[in-house]
C-alpha positions in Angstrom: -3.7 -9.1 61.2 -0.5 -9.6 59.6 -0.9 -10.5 55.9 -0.4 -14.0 54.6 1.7 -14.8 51.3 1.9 -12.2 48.3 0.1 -13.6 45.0 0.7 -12.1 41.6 -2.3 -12.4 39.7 -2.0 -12.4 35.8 -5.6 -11.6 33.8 -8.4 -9.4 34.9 -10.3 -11.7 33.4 -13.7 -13.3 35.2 -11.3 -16.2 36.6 -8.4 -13.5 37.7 -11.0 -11.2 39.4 -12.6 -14.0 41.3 -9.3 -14.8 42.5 -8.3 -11.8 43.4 -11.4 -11.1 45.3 -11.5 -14.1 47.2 -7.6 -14.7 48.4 -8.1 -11.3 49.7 -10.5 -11.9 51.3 -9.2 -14.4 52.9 -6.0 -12.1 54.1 -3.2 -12.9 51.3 -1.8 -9.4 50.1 -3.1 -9.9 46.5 -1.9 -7.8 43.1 -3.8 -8.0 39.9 -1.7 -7.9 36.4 -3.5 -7.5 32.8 -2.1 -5.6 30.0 -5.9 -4.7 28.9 -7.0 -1.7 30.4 -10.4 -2.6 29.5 -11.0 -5.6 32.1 -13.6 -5.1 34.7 -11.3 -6.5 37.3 -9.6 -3.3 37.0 -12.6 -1.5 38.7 -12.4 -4.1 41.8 -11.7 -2.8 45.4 -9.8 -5.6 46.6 -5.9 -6.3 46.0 -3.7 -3.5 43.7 -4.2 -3.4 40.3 -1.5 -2.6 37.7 -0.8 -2.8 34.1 1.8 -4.3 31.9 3.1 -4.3 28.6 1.7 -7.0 26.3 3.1 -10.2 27.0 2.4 -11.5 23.4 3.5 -8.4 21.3 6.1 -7.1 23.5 7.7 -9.7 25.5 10.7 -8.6 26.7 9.4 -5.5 28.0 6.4 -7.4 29.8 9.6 -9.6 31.4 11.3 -6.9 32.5 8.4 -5.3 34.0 7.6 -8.3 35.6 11.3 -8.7 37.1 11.3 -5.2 38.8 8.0 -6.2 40.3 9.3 -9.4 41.9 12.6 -7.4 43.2 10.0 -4.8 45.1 7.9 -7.5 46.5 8.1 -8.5 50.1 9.3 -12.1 50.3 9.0 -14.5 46.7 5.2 -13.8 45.6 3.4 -16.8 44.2 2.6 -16.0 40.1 -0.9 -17.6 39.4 -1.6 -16.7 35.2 -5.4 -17.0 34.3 -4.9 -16.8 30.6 -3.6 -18.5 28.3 -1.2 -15.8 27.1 0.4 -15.3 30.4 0.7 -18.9 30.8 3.2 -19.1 27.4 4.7 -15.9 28.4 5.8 -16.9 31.7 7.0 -20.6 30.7 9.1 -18.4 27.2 10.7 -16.3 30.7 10.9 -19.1 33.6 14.4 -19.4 34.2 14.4 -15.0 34.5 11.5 -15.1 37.0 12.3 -17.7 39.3 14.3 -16.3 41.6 11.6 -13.9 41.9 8.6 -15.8 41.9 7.2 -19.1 43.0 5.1 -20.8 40.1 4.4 -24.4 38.5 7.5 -25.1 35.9 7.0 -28.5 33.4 10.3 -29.6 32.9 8.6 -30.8 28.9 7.6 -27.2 28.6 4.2 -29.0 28.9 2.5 -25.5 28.7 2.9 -24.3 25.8 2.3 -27.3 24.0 -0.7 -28.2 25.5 -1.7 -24.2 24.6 -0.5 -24.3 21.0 -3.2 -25.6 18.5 -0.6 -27.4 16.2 1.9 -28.9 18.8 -1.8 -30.7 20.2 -2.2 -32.2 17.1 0.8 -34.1 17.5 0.2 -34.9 20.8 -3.0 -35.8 20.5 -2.0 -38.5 17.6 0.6 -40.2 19.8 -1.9 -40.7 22.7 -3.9 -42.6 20.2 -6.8 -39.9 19.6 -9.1 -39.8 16.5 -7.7 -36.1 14.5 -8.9 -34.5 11.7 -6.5 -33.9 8.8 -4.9 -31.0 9.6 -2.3 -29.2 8.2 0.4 -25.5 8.7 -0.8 -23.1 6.9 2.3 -20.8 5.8 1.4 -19.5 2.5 -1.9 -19.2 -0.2 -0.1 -22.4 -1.4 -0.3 -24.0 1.3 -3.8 -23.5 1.9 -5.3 -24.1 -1.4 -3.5 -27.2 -1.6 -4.7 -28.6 1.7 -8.6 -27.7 0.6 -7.8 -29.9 -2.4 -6.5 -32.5 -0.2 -10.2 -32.6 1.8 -12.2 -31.3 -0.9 -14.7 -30.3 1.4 -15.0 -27.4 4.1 -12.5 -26.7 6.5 -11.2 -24.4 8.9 -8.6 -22.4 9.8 -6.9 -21.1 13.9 -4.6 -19.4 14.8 -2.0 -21.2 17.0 -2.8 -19.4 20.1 -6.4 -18.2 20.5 -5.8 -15.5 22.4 -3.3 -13.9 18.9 -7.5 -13.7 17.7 -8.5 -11.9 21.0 -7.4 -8.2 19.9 -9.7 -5.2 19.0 -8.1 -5.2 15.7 -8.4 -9.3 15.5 -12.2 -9.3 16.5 -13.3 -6.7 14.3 -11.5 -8.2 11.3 -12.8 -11.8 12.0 -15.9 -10.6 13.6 -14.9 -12.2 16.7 -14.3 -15.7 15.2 -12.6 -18.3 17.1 -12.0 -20.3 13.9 -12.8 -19.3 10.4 -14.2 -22.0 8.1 -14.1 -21.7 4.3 -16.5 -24.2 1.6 -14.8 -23.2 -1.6 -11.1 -23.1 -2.3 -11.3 -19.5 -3.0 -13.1 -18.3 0.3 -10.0 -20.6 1.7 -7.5 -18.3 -0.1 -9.5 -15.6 1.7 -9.6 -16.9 4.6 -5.8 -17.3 4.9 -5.6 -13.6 3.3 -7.9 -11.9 6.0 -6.2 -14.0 9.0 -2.1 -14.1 8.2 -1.9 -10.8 10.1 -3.2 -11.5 13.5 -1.3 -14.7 13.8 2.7 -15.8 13.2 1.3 -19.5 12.9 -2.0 -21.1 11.2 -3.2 -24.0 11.4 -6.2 -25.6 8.9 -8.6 -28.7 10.0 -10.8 -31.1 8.4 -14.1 -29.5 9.2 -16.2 -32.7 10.9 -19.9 -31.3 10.7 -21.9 -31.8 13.9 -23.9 -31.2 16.6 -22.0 -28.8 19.2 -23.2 -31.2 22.0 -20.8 -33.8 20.4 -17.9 -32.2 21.6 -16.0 -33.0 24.9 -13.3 -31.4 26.8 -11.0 -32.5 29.8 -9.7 -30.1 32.0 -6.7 -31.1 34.7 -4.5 -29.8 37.4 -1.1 -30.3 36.1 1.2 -30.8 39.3 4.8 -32.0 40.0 6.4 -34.1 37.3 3.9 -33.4 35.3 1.3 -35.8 36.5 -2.1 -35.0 36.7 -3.8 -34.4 39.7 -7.5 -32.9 40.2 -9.7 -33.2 36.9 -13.0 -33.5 35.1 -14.8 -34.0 30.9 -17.2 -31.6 30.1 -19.8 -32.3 27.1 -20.6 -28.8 26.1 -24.4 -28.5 25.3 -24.4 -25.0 23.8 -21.9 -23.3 22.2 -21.7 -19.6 21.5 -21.9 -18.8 18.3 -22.8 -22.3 17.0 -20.4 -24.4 15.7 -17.6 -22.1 16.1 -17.3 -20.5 19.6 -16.8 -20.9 23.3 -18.8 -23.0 25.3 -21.6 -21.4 27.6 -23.1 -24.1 28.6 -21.6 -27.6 29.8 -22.6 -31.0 31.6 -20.1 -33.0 33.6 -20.0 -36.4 32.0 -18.0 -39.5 33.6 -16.3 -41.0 30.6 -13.3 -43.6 32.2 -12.0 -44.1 28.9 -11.5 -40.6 27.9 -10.4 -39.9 31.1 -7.6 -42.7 31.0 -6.3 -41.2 27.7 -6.2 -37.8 28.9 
């Protein structure tokens, strides 16, 4: 049987690896991309897998790699990215990989801001959402000042989540996903420890709570940027407490929240 479309798969990940297992199945010719040669979908028998240079810390070489690969491919292979690093690194190189590639573009750059932790703050303000104070963190200063401003806890992220997802990240911030400081000078520590896996910070109002009070909306951005499949999740446990990623969620109908998404 002749093979169907060519996808490029970026991420190894448990999303990539599902992917790539089932459109091969289902007779696409399938390849799977990650610069971490530690992902399990490295090890799986369906599609090719390759590596790449680091799309974060070496861009330009991760766009040229990705270049020569579209020129070898049979036909214009459809890009899919499963994380959000790809996702940034691909919208940073779109007008380069077109004529290569087939992919979603956002005319907005819609992306990236929706990936970046301090562009959503802004965004999130204009569509009329409740925000914490938050605040760019770009020096000691900076911080030390803003935990004056709340005098209380808060916390501190990096502006992409994945610039925390590094060996050297994780075992530095014992695989944090935010850090969150109670004292001025465990904020000056804070922004010490954490200015060296990430170009841009970004400190919060810490609003104490139960995990299960937080909600998220996920959607399929299509053409023109509307929004086409989506759903809220309430997340009922969160790994670690307080601070991770959600292991647990319930699908909630919420009309309202959905209407300002």
């Amino acid at each position: 049987m002749k093979p169907k479309r060519t996808v490029v798969i970026l991420g190894l990940w448990i999303s990539g690896s599902a992917i790539l297992r089932n459109l091969s199945q289902k007779g696409y010719r399938v390849y799977g991309i990650t610069d971490d040669a530690s992902h399990e979908g490295l090890h799986s028998k369906y599609g090719k897998k390759l590596i790449c240079p680091d799309a974060e810390h070496d861009f330009s070489s991760w766009l040229a790699f990705m270049i020569d690969l579209g020129k070898k491919m049979p036909g214009k292979p459809v890009l899919l990215p499963t994380g959000d690093k790809y996702v940034v690194a691909i919208e940073k190189g779109i007008e380069d990989l077109l004529p290569y590639f087939r992919m979603h573009q956002s005319p907005r750059r819609l992306h990236t801001t929706l990936t970046s932790k301090i562009s959503q703050v802004d965004l999130a303000k204009k569509q009329g959402f409740p925000v914490p104070e938050a605040m760019e963190i770009k020096n000691s200063n900076d911080i030390a000042a803003f935990y004056k401003k709340i005098n209380g806890p808060i916390i501190l992220k990096p502006e992409f989540s994945y610039a925390w997802h590094g060996e050297k990240a994780q075992a530095a911030l014992d695989d944090a996903k935010i850090l969150v400081a109670r004292t001025e000078n465990d904020a000056k520590k804070m922004y010490a420890m954490a200015r060296h896996y990430s170009e841009r910070l970004l400190a919060e109002e810490f609003i104490e709570g139960d995990d299960s009070n937080l909600f998220y909306f996920t959607g399929i951005i299509g053409k023109n940027d509307r929004v086409g499949g989506r759903l809220i999740g309430k997340k009922i446990r969160v790994v670690p407490p307080r601070k991770g990623s959600a292991s647990f969620v319930q699908l909630v109908d919420i009309p309202r929240l959905e209407k300002q998404c």
